[in-house]
N, C-alpha and C positions, 0 to 999 in steps of 0.2 A: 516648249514652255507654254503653260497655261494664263490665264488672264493673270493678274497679281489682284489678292483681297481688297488694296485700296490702291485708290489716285487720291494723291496728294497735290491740290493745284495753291501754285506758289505766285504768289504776284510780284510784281519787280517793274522798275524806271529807273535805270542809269544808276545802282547803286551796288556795284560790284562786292565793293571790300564788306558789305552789311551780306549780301546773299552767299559770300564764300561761309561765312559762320553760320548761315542760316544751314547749308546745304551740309556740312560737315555735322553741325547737330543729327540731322536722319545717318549719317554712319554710324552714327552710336545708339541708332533707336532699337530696345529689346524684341519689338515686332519688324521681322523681316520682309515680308513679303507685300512689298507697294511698288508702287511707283513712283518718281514725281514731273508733275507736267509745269512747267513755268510757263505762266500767262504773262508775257514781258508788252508793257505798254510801250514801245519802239525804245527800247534802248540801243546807244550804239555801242561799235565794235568793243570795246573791252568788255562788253557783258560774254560777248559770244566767245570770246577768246577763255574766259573766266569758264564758262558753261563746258565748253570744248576739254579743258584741261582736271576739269574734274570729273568728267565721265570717266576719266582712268585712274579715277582715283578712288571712287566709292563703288561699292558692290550694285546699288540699285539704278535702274534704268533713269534716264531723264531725256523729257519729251520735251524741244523748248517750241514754245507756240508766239510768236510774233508778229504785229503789224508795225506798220509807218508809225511814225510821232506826230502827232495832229492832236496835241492838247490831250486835258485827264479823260483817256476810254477806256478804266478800267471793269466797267460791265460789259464793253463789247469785248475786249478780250477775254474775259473769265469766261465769258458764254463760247468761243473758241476753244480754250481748252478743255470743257466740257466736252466739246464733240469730240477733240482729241484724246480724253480718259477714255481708259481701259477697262477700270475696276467696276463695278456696282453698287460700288461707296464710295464716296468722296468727302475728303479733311480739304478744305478752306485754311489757308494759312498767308501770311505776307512775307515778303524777304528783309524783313528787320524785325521778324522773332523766330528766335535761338529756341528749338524746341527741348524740354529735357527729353531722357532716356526712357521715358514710359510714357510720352505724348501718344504716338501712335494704337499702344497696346490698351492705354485708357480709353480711347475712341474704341478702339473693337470691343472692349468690355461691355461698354453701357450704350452700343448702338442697340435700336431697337425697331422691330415696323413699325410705322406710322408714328415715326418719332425724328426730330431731329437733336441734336447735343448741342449746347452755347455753353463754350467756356471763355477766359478772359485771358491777361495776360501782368506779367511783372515789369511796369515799365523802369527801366533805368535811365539814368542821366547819362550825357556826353560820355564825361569821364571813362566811367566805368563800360559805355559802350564801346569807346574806342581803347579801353584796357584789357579786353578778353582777346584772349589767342586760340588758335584751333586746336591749341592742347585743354586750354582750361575748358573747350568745350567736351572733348573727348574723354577727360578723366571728369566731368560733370562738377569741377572746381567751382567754375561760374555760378551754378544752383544752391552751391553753400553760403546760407545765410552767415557764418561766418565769416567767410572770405568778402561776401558784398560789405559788411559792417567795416573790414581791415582797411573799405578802400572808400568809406564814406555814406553804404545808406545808413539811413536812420531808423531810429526804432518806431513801428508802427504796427497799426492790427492788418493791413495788406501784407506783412511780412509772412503771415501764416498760411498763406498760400506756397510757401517754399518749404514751410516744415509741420506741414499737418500729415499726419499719418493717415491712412484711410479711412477708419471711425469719424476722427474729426473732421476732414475731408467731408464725409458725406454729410455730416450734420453742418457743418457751414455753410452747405452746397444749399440744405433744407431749408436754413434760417433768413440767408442775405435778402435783401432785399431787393438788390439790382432782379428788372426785368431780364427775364430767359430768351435774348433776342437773337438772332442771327446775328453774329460779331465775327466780320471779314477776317481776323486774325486767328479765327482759333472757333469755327462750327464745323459741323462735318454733319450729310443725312444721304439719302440713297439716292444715286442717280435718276429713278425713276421717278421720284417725288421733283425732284428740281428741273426734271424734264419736262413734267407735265404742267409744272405751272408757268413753264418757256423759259425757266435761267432768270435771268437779272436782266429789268428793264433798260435799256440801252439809251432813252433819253437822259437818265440820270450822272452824272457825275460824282465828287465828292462829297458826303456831308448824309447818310441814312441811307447809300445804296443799298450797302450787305442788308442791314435790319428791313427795309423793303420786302426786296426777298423773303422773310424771312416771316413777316407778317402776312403774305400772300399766301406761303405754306400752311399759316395756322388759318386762315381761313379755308384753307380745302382737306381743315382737320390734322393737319401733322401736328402732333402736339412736341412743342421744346423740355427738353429736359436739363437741369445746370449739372455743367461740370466745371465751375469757377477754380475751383478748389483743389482738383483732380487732375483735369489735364493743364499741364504746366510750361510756358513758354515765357522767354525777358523781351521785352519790347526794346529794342536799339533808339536810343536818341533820334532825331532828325527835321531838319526843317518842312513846313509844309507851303512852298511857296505857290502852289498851285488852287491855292483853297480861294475864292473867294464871293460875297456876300451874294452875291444874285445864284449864284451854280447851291447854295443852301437852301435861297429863297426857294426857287422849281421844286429842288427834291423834295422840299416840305410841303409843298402841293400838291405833289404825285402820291406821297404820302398818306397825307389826309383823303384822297378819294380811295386807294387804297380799303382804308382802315371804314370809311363811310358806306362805300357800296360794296363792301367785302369782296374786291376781287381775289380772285384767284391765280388768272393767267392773264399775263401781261400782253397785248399786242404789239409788243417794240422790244422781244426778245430773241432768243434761239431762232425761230420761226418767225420772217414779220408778214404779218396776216393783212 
């Protein structure tokens, strides 16, 4: 068996029942040939029992890449699973979004050199996260704007992200306005580009890590392309107790020199220098 075209690095913390549907979405993905590497911020035993019992369950490989639990290290382990991918691309994704069935094959459409992809996501409520079954993912029920409306969203212009055809897709993708940023849940660019800039700064925490990243790139010229519109994923409900006001304050410092002395590569990543 030869490399697979992508690693798919999935991140995850003690949220089984949200990563079973996450992981069941890639069985149904039209593009076959990936991986996926789970960068698990120390979840314990039921993640592993959960991981365990679905490698015999879907056709694709899964690498699970784990340390201790010592507080939010989701740049130190993403940059782990990095060294663990296989592919020469890499989809960035989290384990509370449900990918559709042309996720992965939109990422290979419009990857390109010296580019990276930022797309976004369709977040749902509670309800309706905790109302999807591994059928409605597999017959792609869940992605029907119909069926979301039967069970409570509402009408809005983010709904067109679920029923834009590719035309409209791209001209939305042209128009929005949202920055083209490195967005944890849903970018994807070439290992060698995220190599070079060392992965993700590992002093950082929650609150602009991914986008970090991802501003380092465009300084060493990768230019972002949107696929807001195109590549399509549901954000699952969920609490974020681990957020808080000082761990934003750093990262918006690290940021701004970042963005002021236009680094490139991080000395507190992959490699620490």
């Amino acid at each position: 068996m030869g490399k697979p075209s992508i690693s798919v690095i999935i991140s995850t913390y003690n949220s089984e029942a949200w990563l079973e549907k996450v992981l069941w979405s890639y069985e149904a993905q039209t593009f076959k040939d990936f991986e996926i590497v789970i960068a698990d911020d120390g979840s314990k035993q039921p993640t592993f029992d959960l991981i365990e019992k679905m490698k015999g369950l879907v056709h694709y490989d899964i690498i699970h890449v784990w340390h201790e639990d010592n507080g939010f290290q989701k740049t130190i382990i993403l940059n782990k699973a990095i060294l663990a991918s296989s592919a020469n691309y890499l989809v960035f994704t989290d384990g509370d979004c449900i990918a559709r069935k042309d996720f992965l094959e939109t990422h290979v459409k419009y990857r390109k050199a010296n580019h990276f992809l930022s797309g976004g996501y369709f977040k749902l409520p509670m309800t309706i996260s905790n109302l999807i079954k591994n059928e409605d993912i597999l017959s792609q029920k869940c992605f029907s704007l119909k069926w979301l409306k039967q069970h409570g969203i509402k009408s809005s212009f983010k709904n067109n992200k679920l029923n834009s055809g590719p035309l409209k897709a791209k001209f939305l993708n042209f128009i929005t306005p949202t920055n083209a940023s490195w967005n944890g849940h849903n970018s994807s660019g070439w290992k060698e580009d995220i190599v070079v800039v060392n992965g993700f700064d590992e002093r950082m925490q929650y609150g602009g890590e991914d986008r970090e990243l991802g501003e380092r790139l465009i300084n060493y010229s990768v230019k972002p392309i949107r696929i807001r519109y195109s590549a399509i994923c549901l954000h699952l409900d969920h609490a974020r107790g681990y957020v808080n006001p000082e761990m934003i304050e750093k990262n918006k410092k690290i940021r701004a020199t970042t963005k002021k002395e236009k680094v490139t590569r991080t000395l507190f990543g992959i490699e620490k220098i």
